[in-house]
Phi, psi and omega in degrees: 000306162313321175317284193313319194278330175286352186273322165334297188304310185291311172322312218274331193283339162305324184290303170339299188299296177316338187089046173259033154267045180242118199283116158114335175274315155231003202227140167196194194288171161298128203177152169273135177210145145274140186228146167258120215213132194261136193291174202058012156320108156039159153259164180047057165254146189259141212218018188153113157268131181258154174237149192221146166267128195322127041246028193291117183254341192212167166232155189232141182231116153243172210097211191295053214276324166086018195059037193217324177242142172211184209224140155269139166008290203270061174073346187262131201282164196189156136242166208252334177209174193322171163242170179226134205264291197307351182260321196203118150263022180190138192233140160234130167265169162233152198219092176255164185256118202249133149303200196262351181233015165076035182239127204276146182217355179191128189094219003277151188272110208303132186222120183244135153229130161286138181268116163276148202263137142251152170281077189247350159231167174256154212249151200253153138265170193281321157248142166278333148213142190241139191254112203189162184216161179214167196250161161267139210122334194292179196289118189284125189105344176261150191295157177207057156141140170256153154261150225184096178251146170239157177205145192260027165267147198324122172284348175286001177207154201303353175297320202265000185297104163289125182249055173324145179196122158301141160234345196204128172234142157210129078199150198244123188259128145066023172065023162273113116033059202240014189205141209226146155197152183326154154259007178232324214226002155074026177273136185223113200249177177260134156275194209276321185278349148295335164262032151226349182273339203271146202207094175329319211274347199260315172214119174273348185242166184188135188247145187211143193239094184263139175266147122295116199231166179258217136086009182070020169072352185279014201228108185289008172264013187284176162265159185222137155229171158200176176219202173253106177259154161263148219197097162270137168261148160241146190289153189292121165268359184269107204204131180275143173281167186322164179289151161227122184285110180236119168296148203270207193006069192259136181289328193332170162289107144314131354260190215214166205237134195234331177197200181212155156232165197220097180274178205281334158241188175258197176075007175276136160264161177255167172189148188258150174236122205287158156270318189235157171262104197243147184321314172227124162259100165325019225195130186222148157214149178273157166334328192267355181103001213274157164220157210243160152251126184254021159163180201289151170263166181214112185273344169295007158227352166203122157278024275094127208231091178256113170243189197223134153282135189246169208199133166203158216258212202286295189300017163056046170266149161284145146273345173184179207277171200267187180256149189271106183255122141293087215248121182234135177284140203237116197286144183243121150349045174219051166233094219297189169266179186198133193264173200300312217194150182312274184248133152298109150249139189246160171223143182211143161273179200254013168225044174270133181298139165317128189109343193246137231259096166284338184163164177258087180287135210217104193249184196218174196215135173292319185316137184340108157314154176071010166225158179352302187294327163274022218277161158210132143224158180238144182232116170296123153260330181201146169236136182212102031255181170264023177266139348300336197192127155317146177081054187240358148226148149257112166281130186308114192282351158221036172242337179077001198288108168268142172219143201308109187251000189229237154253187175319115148308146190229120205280336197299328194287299153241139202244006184179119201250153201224123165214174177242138161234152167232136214260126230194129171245112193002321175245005185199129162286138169222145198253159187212145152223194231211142182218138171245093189260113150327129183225155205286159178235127188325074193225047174238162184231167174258150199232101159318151158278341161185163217267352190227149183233025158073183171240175187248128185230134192233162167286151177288303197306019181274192239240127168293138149099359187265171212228114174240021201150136179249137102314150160223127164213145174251166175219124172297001175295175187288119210300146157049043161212169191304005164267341185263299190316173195218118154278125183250107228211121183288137132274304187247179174058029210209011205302320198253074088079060157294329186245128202237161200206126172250184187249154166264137179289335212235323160242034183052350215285165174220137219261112181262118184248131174274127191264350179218171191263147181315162142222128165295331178263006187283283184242111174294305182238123174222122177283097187244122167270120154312139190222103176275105183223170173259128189338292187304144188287171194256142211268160200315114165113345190233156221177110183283157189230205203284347195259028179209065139196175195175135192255178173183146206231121210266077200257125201274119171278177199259139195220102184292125168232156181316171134354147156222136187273127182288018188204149171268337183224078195287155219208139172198157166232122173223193177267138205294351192251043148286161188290156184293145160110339176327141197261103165268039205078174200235143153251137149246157175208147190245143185270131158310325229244346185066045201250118163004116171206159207237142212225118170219168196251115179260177191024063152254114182269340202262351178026094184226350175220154170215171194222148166266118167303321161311270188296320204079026175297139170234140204203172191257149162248010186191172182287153194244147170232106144342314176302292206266333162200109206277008174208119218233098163282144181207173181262150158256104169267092192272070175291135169301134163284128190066208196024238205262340191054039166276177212213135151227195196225146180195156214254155191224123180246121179250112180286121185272148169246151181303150159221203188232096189218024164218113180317141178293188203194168176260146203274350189222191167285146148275003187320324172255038164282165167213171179222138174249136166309160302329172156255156149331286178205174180290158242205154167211160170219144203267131187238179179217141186240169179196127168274117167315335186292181189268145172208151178006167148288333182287352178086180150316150171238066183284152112240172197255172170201171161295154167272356177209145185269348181274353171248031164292324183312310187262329184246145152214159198236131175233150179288093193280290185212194177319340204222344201233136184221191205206161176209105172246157168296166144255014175194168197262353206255082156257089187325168201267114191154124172318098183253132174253142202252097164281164193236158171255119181230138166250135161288342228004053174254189201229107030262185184277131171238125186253133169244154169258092157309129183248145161238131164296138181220084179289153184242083210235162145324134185216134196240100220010078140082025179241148144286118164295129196234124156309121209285182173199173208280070168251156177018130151065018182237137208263145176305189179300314176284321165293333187288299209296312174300326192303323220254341174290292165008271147349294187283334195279301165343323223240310168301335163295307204282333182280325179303313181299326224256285180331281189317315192292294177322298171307312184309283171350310183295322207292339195273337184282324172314294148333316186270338179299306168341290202300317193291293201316340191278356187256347198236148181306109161322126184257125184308000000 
């Protein structure tokens, strides 16, 4: 009895000290309510006083109480010891209100109380070692075994939150990585360099030490476990197979089955993929890796096939890369031979030796080269004619090589032979045939129609490509073949080969053309020899002489010609800051006539160079700017001293390279930034800079600063990128009124150049998000008070003159008036 009161005493003094007398907070009516209460807490912690109205005297408590909660008389709700969130995480109680005879008068009212989690337990693997195996090669990130921990704290807050984490691989090469795992979902996959590295014949085994923490691993207070995985490679089965040999035109029933692939588990789809883009693709594989020829090949239209098979899982990810497949179609005899041409012609000359090689008949077979079915031989069956006699060539039976079997042919005899050959492959004959035309043999020389063809006298100006003189010379070998035709070739008198001689096809004559332009002063006479001679050589023992040659003497006159420069564009570079007199290039120019010549300057417009007329110096006379022309052209003008005073021209381009000779500047106007008045908070408004100088590929580098340290206090300006900068307050308290800020911009080039700047910044009234400017009193415009004077003025003005224009009409009337009277008073009544 005693025991109870003092545990009594202590409730009232727990209650007290907490403040659970405060009416609402912790003490109210009989009512359904939830408390949330977090487990391990104190035992005898107090959770509610309820109040009840007469004739209600006592509480009564039931339900899920577990011995742990219980109600005093007066109401005050308690539990006596810790709680556990992992035995019961929800209590449903009941709570009623008793009279004096223990008769319920109020409820009883449904009361839930929740158990709140702490992080009180540690999270298990399920296992203690885990086993598992993978292929080499797979695919990297997809799982191929889980590891798998629990914790019996709420998974809805970070106590019960898992976190995987490999720590210890063995045996670890070169301190890689060869195994990867989910950090939420324990899935443990190949990394990417694991899967080109892992090779069963090098380490078939593999050890993983994986940890587990709850609290999402971020809480150096967390729980921990770990476990042991074991880890077998098994060889990789995804392997492309071997090449495949398919006969071409096969009868067999389409399709056939040619080889197989395999992925490493089973649930794979397969698929073929093309390599190259064909008119048909021949080739199907099944589900199962099997792969088909779906109808016959022809290797004379494709001898070979490469494409690739994939393997891909159910959601139609590749599993791994794809295999390259080969299939080479392997030739069958069924194609004859086919000669080169409707007919072959060989040409033989007619004092060719018994024995001598006329030509190579060359027939063609489709079938696979380098093997049986294209192997030929050839063979002569008929000559026509057989005068003097058959069998008068032979052919090489597997080279085709035609030759001479007998003797010299003689064109007087027959000028052409007609023979059949026939071509032949292990299974098919094909007939060819072949004409052997005799041909006259070179033993004429060509014969000028005469030996001087006299002379000539031309201007160096005359016209390239014109035709100054016709040859002729003939040959009595047989026409209009290489023994007959005639080339015509200058020897002397032509060294820098001004002159070209073409031959006519039909009359050998030969037409002499200037092929370059004359010069008088190179060569004044050019004494020239003609050489006549024939493609074909000429036969042993004949020999051409002075009558297949001919002279003629070319004489050049004198042409005053311009000037010549020894360049059409002359080109120079310097820096745009050289000192004034600088020699910045030379021109030269040579007169053919060997005439003087004086070198002056067009279009300078910028007049910035000048030339010694004598030397062709060329030099500056003023300062240069880049900025204003960064490639600066003029004429070069070469005038003659004397004769005609002709003149030509060339162009002289001076490139300036930069210097850093212009301070940066602001790139636009800024007149509308604004800030709007009051401010807020503190304000920035954005400006943009720019240098006239040349500049870099990285663009400008400003940098930006105040021009003054005394407006560091209210402003600072920071650097947004190379070119564009930001200007802000440090504080809100401005008056309303246009402040120009300077600014400081550095180029940093070298040397460094600073422009100083003012930016306007205004502090106006702002009327959606625009500044408002109230009009005011400007410049050259009249006030208010003037305008008003101006325009009464104006109205007194405009009334005098209407007043004068009135009085002068009445005077007018009265005097019109006046004159009428006196005449009538002058003239007679009329009856």
């Amino acid at each position: 009895m005693m025991q109870a009161q003092v545990h009594c005493l202590c409730l009232l003094i727990l209650y007290l000290t907490i403040g659970y007398s405060q009416e609402g907070k912790f003490s109210g009516p009989l009512e359904p309510k939830t408390f949330s209460i977090f487990e391990g807490q104190e035992a005898s912690q107090v959770i509610f006083q309820f109040k009840a109205s007469p004739p209600a005297v006592t509480f009564k408590l039931t339900g899920e109480t577990d011995g742990i909660f219980q109600i005093q008389p007066d109401g005050l709700l308690y539990h006596n010891r810790a709680l556990d969130r992992e035995t019961r995480a929800v209590h449903k109680l009941q709570v009623s209100a008793l009279d004096a005879q223990g008769a319920i008068v109020e409820g009883p009212v449904p009361i839930t109380i929740e158990v709140k989690d702490i992080n009180d337990n540690r999270p298990t693997f399920l296992q203690k070692k885990y086993e598992g195996s993978v292929r080499q090669n797979s695919r990297p990130g997809k799982p191929f075994m889980y590891v798998n921990a629990t914790d019996l704290d709420d998974p809805t807050t970070p106590n019960g939150q898992l976190i995987y984490e490999i720590v210890i691989q063995l045996p670890k090469i070169n301190n890689i990585m060869y195994f990867q795992i989910n950090n939420k979902t324990g899935a443990i996959s190949l990394t990417l360099e694991g899967s080109r590295t892992l090779d069963p014949s090098k380490n078939p085994n593999y050890n993983l030490v994986v940890s587990v923490k709850d609290m999402g691993g971020q809480n150096e207070n967390s729980f921990s476990d770990s476990t042991s995985v074991d880890i077998m490679v098994k060889e990789n089965i995804w392997k492309a197979p071997k090449p495949v040999e398919i006969v071409e035109n096969s009868t067999d029933p389409h399709p056939i089955k040619i080889t197989q692939v395999q992925w490493n588990e089973p649930g794979a789809q397969y698929f073929l993929v093309h390599k190259e883009k064909l008119p048909r693709f021949p080739f199907s594989i099944d589900q199962e890796g099997g792969i088909y020829v779906t109808q016959p090949l022809d290797r004379e239209e494709k001898d070979s096939y490469v494409f690739y098979a994939v393997a891909k899982d159910e959601v139609g990810q590749v599993l791994s890369f794809p295999l390259e497949i080969h299939v080479k179609v392997k030739d069958i005899n069924d194609n004859p031979p086919t000669c080169p041409s409707a007919v072959t012609v060989f040409e033989v000359q007619e004092n060719e030796n018994i024995g001598s090689n006329i030509g190579t008949f060359t027939a063609h077979d489709d079938d696979e080269e380098n093997t049986a079915n294209s192997v030929l031989v050839y063979r002569i069956v008929d000559q026509i004619p057989t005068f003097p006699r058959d069998g008068l060539f032979l052919i090489q039976t597997y080279s085709g090589v035609f030759q001479l079997a007998e003797r010299s042919l003689k064109k007087q005899d027959t000028p052409q032979y007609n023979l059949t050959v026939e071509v032949a492959d292990k299974d098919f004959k094909t007939l060819c045939h072949v004409q052997v035309h005799v041909i006259d043999i070179n033993d004429q020389i060509p014969i000028f129609e005469k030996s001087d063809y006299g002379s000539l006298t031309l201007a160096e100006d005359t016209v390239v490509g014109s035709t100054i003189l016709t040859i002729q010379a003939t040959d009595a070998d047989e026409p209009f073949t290489g023994s007959s035709k005639i080339l015509y070739r200058i020897t002397q008198g032509d060294s820098d080969r001004r002159l070209g001689v073409d031959t006519d096809p039909q009359t050998n004559a030969g037409y002499v053309i200037i092929k370059r332009p004359l010069d008088f002063e190179t060569t004044a006479i050019h004494d020239i020899v003609f050489q006549a001679e024939n493609p074909e050589p000429l036969v042993s023992g004949v020999n051409y002489n002075t009558s297949s040659s001919a002279t003629f003497r070319l004489i050049v006159t004198d042409v005053n010609e311009v000037p010549e420069f020894s360049e059409r564009v002359y080109q120079a570079k310097v820096s745009e800051d050289v000192a004034i007199g600088t020699k910045v290039g030379k021109v030269t120019a040579r007169d053919p006539e060997n005439l003087d010549i004086s070198y002056s300057l067009r279009d300078n417009g910028r007049g910035w160079l000048k030339i010694d007329p004598v030397t062709g110096e060329i030099s500056t006379v003023a300062r240069l700017d880049r900025e204003a022309e960064s490639v600066y052209r003029v004429q070069v003008v070469a005038t003659e001293i004397g004769g005609s005073s002709l003149s030509s021209i060339a162009s002289f381009h001076l490139t300036l390279s930069d210097v850093n000779d212009n301070p940066p500047r602001l790139a636009k106007d800024n007149s509308g930034l604004f800030l709007c008045h009051p401010l807020q908070t503190t304000g920035s408004v954005i400006f943009e800079a720019t240098d006239d100088d040349q500049q870099s590929f990285r663009g400008p580098q400003f940098e930006f600063s105040l021009g003054s340290e005394i407006l560091q206090k209210d402003w600072q300006v920071s650097k947004i990128n190379g070119t564009h900068a930001k200007l802000s307050t440090r504080h809100t308290n401005f008056e309303e009124r246009v402040y120009n800020i300077p600014i400081h911009i550095n180029d940093g080039g070298r040397p460094p150049l600073i422009g100083t700047v003012s930016l306007p910044v205004t502090f106006c009234k702002c009327v959606e998000g625009s500044c408002f400017r109230p009009a005011g009193h400007q410049s050259g415009m009249p006030t208010v008070g003037m305008a008003v004077g101006i325009l009464l003025t104006t109205f007194l003005v405009i009334g005098i003159i209407l007043a004068v224009v009135f009085i002068r009409i009445k005077k007018n009337e009265g005097k019109d008036n006046v004159e009428s009277a006196q005449a009538s008073e002058a003239q007679p009544l009329k009856n």
